[in-house]
Structure formats: C-alpha cells, structure tokens
ChimeraX commands (.cxc) that place a marker at each C-alpha (Angstrom):
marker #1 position -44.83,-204.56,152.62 radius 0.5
marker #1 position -44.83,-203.01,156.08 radius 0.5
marker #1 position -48.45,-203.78,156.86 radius 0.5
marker #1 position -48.05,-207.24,155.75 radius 0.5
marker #1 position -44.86,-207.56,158.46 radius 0.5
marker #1 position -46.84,-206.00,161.09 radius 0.5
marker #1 position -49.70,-208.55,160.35 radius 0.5
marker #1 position -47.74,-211.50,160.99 radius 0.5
marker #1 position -45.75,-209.73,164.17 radius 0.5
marker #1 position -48.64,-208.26,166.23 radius 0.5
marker #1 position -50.17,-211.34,166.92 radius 0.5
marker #1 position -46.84,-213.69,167.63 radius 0.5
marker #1 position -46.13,-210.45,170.09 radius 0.5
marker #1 position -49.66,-210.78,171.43 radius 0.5
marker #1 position -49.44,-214.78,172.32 radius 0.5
marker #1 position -45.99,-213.71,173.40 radius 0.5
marker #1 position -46.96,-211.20,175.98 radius 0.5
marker #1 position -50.61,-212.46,176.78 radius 0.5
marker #1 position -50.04,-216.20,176.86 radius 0.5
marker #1 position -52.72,-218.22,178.67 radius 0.5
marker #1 position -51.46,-220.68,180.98 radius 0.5
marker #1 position -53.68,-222.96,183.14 radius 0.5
marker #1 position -53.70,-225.52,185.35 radius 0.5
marker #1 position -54.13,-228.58,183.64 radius 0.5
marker #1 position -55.35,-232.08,185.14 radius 0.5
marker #1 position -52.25,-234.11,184.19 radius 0.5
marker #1 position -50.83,-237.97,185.09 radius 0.5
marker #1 position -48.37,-237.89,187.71 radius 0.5
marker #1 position -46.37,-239.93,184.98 radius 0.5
marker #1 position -46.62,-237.49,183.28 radius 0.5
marker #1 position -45.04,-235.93,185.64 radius 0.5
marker #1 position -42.43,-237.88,186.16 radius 0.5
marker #1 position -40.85,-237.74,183.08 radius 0.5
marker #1 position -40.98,-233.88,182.54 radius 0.5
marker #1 position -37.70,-232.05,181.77 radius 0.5
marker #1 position -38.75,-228.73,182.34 radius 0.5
marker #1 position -40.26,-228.04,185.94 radius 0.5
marker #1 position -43.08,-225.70,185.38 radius 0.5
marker #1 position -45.59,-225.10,188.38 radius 0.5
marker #1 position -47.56,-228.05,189.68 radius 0.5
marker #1 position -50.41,-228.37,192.11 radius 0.5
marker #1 position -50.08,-231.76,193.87 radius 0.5
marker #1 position -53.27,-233.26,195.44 radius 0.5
marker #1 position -52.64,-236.14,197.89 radius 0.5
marker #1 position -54.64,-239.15,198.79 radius 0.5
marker #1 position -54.93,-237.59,202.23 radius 0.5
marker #1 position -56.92,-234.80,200.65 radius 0.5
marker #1 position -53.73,-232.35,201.06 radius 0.5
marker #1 position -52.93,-229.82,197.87 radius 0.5
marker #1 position -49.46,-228.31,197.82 radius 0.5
marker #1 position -47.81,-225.69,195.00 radius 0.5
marker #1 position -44.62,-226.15,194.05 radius 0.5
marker #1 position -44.08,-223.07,191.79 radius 0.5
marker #1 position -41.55,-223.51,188.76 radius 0.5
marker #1 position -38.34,-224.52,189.46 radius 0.5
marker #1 position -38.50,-224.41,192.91 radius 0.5
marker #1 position -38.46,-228.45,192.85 radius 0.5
marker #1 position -36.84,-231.54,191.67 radius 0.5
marker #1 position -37.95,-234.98,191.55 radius 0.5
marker #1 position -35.29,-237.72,192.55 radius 0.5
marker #1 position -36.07,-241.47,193.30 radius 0.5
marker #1 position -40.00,-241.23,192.82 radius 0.5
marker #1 position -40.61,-238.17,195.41 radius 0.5
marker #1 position -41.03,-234.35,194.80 radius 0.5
marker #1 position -38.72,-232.83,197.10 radius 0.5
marker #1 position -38.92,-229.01,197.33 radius 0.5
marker #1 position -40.18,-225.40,198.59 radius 0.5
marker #1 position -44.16,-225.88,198.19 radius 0.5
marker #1 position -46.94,-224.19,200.18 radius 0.5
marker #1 position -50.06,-225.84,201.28 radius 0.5
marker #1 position -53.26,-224.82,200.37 radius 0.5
marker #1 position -56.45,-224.43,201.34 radius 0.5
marker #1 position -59.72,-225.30,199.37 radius 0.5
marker #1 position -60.39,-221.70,198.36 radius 0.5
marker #1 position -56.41,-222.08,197.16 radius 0.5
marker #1 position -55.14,-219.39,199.56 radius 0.5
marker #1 position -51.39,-220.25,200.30 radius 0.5
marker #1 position -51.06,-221.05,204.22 radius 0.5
marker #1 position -47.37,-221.72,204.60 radius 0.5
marker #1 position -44.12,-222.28,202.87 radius 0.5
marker #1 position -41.80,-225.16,203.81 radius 0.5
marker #1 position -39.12,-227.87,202.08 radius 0.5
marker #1 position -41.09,-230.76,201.41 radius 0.5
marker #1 position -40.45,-234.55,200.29 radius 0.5
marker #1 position -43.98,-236.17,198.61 radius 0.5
marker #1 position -43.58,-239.77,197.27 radius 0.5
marker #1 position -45.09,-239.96,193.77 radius 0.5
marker #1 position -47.58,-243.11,195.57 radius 0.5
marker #1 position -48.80,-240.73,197.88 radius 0.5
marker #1 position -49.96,-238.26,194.57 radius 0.5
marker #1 position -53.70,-239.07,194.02 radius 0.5
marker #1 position -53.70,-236.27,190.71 radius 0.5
marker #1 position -51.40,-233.44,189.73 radius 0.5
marker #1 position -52.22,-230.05,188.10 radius 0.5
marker #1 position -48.88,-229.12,185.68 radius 0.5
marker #1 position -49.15,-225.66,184.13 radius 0.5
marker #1 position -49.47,-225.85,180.59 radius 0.5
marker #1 position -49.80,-223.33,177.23 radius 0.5
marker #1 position -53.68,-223.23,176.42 radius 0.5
marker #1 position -53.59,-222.76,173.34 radius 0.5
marker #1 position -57.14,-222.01,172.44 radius 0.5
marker #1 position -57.32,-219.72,175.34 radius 0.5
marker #1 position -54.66,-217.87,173.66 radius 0.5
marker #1 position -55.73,-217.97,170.12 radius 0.5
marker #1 position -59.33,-216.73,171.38 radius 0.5
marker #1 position -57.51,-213.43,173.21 radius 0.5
marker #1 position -55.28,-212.13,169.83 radius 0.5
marker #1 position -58.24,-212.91,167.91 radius 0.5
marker #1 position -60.42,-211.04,169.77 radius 0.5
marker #1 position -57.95,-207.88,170.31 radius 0.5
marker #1 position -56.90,-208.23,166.46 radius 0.5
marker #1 position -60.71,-207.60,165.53 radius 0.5
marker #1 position -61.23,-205.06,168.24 radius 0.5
marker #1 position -58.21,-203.03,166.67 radius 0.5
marker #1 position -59.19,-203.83,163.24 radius 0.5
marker #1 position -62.83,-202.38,163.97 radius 0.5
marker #1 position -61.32,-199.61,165.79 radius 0.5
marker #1 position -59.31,-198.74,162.96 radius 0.5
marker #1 position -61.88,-199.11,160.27 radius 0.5
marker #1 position -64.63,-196.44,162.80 radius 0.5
marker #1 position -61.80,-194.03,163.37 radius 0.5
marker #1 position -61.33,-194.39,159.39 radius 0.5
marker #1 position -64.23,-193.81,158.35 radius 0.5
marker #1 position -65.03,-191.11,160.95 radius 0.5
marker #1 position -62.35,-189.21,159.66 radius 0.5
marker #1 position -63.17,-189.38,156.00 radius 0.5
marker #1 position -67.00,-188.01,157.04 radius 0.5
marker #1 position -65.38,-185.77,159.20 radius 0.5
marker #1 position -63.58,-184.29,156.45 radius 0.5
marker #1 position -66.25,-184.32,153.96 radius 0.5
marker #1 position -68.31,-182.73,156.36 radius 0.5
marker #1 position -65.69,-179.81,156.76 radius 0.5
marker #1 position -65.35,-179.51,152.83 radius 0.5
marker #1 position -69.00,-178.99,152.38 radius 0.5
marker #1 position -69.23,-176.41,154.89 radius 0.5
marker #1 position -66.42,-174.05,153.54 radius 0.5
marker #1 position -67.86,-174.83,149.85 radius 0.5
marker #1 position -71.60,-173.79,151.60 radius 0.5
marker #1 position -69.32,-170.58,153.36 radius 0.5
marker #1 position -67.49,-169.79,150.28 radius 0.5
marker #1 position -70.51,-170.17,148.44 radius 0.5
marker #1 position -72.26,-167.25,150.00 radius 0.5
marker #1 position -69.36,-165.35,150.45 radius 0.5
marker #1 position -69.31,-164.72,146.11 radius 0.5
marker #1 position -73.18,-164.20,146.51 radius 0.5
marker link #1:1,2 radius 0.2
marker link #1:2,3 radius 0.2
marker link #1:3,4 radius 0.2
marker link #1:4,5 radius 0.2
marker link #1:5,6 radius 0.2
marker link #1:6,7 radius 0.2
marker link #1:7,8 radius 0.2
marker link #1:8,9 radius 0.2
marker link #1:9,10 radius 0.2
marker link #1:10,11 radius 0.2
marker link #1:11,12 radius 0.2
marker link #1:12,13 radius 0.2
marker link #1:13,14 radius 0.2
marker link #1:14,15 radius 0.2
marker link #1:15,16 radius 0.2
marker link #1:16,17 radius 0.2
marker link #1:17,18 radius 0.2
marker link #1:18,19 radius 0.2
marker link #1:19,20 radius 0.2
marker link #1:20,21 radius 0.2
marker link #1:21,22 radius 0.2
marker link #1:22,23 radius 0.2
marker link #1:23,24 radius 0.2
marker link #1:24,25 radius 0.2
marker link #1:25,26 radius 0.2
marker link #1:26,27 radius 0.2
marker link #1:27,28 radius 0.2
marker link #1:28,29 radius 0.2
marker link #1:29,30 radius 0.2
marker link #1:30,31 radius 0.2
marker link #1:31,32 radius 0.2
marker link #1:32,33 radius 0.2
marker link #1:33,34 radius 0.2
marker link #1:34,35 radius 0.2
marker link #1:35,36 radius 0.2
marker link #1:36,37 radius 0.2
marker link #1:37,38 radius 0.2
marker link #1:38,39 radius 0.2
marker link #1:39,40 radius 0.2
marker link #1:40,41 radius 0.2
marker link #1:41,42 radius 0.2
marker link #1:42,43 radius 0.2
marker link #1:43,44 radius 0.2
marker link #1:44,45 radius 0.2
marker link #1:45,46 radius 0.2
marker link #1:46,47 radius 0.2
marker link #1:47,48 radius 0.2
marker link #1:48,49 radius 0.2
marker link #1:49,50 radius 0.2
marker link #1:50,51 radius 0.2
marker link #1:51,52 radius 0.2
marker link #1:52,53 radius 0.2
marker link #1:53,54 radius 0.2
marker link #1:54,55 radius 0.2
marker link #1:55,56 radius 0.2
marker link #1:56,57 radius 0.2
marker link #1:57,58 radius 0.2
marker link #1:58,59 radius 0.2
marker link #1:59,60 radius 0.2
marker link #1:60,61 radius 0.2
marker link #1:61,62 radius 0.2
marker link #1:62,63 radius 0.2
marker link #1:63,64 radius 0.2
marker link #1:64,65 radius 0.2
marker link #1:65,66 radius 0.2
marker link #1:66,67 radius 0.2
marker link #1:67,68 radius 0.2
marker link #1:68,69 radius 0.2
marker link #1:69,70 radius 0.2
marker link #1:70,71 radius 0.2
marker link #1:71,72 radius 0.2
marker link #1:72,73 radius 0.2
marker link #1:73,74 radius 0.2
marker link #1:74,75 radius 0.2
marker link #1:75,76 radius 0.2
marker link #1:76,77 radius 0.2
marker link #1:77,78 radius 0.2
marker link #1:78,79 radius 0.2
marker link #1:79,80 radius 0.2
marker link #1:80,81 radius 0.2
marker link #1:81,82 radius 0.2
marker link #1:82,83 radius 0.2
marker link #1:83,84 radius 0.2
marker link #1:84,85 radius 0.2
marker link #1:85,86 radius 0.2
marker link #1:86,87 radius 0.2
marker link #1:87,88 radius 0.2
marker link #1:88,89 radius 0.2
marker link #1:89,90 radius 0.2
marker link #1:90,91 radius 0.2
marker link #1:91,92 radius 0.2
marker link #1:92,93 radius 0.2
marker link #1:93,94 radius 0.2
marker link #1:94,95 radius 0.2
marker link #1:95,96 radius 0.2
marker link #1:96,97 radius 0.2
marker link #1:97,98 radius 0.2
marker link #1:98,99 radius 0.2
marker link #1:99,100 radius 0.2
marker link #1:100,101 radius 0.2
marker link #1:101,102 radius 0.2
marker link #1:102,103 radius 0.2
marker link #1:103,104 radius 0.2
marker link #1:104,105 radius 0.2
marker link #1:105,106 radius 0.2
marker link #1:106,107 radius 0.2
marker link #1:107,108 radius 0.2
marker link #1:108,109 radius 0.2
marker link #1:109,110 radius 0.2
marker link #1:110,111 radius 0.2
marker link #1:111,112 radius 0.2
marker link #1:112,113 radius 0.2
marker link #1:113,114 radius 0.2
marker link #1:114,115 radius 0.2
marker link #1:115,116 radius 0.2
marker link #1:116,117 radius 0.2
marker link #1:117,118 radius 0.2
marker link #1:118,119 radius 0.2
marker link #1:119,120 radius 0.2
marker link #1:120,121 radius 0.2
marker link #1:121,122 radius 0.2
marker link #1:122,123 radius 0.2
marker link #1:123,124 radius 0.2
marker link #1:124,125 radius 0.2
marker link #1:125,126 radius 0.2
marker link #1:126,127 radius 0.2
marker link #1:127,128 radius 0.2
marker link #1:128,129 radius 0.2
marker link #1:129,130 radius 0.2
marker link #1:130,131 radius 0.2
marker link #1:131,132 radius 0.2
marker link #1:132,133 radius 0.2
marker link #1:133,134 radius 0.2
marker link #1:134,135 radius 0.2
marker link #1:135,136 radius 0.2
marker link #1:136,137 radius 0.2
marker link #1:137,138 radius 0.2
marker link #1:138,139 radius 0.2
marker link #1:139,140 radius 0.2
marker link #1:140,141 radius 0.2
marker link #1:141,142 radius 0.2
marker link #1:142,143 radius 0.2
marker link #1:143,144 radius 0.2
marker link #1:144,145 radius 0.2
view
C-alpha cells in the first residue's frame, strides 16, 4: 500500500518543486483581464521591453503602472523605476505561465531515471550476493576436502 502512495506523491511533489514556467507570447487582453499578476515582459511599439516581476504591478484605467526594469536585447536588466505604460502603447506581452509539457517531460524523465536506478542497484545486489554465496560454498567446499 505504501509503494502505491509514494507512486502517486513523488511525482505531484516533483511538478510541485520543479515546475516549469516560461514566458509565454500572450494578448495584452489577455492581459487585461488577469486576476492574478504573475511576471510579464512588455514589448512596446517603440521597440522598448520592460519586466514587471509578479506583483510588483497593477493595471488601472488601461495602463500598467508599476516597479519594472528595462531591458536590453540580450535581456540584461538596466534599471529599476515606477512606471505608467498605456495598454495602446503594448505592441505584445510575455505573461509567465505553467508549461505543462515542460513539466510532465522533467518527472517523467527523473521517475524513469530513479526507476532504472533502482532496478541496476537491484539487480546488482542480488548478483552481488549470489556471487558471495558461491564463493563461501567454493571455500567451504575445500575446506571438508
């Protein structure tokens, strides 16, 4: 019963701890109508990116107002200010999201690796010990000779 418990629970801890969020090309309608206010990458018309990181921001009569940094085309973060960008001046927006297949790839992946793990150390055991018992039988063996 155990093993079947810790079947089900190592991988819901696994997505918990390892989950894969990306940026994700999103409508700035999208946008918009969010509740939650995870990070977002706004790219202007202008050709100007800012990151406003998660909660750090509001949205209130069709602007983002908020603590963003601007960034560079290699995305290095130049410099932190309070910032008010109206949703007409938004050309696209990146929104943070779950990626799920990301996610289900990684436990996957470390589920097999431990399963195959497992299975070599199990096996290497068992001819480990059979090994052992066929030496003292071959020791014993010539010790009664």
């Amino acid at each position: 019963m155990k093993r079947y418990i810790a079947s089900v629970l190592i991988p819901c801890l696994l997505m918990q701890f390892a989950g894969c969020y990306t940026m994700q090309l999103s409508q700035k309608e999208e946008l918009a109508n969010t509740k939650e206010f995870p990070s977002i990458i706004v790219m202007k018309y202008d050709k100007q990116n800012y990151l406003f990181e998660s909660s750090k921001y509001v949205i209130q009569n069709d602007s983002i107002i908020g603590n963003s940094w601007l960034l560079l085309e290699n995305n290095a973060k130049v410099s932190q200010d309070t910032r008010k960008i109206s949703l007409g001046e938004i050309s696209s927006v990146k929104i943070s999201k779950f990626d799920t297949i990301g996610t289900a790839t990684y436990v996957i992946v470390c589920v097999g690796l431990a399963v195959l793990i497992g299975y070599g150390i199990k096996s290497l055991m068992e001819n480990t010990t059979e090994n052992i018992a066929r030496k003292v039988g071959e020791g014993l063996g010539n010790f009664f000779k």
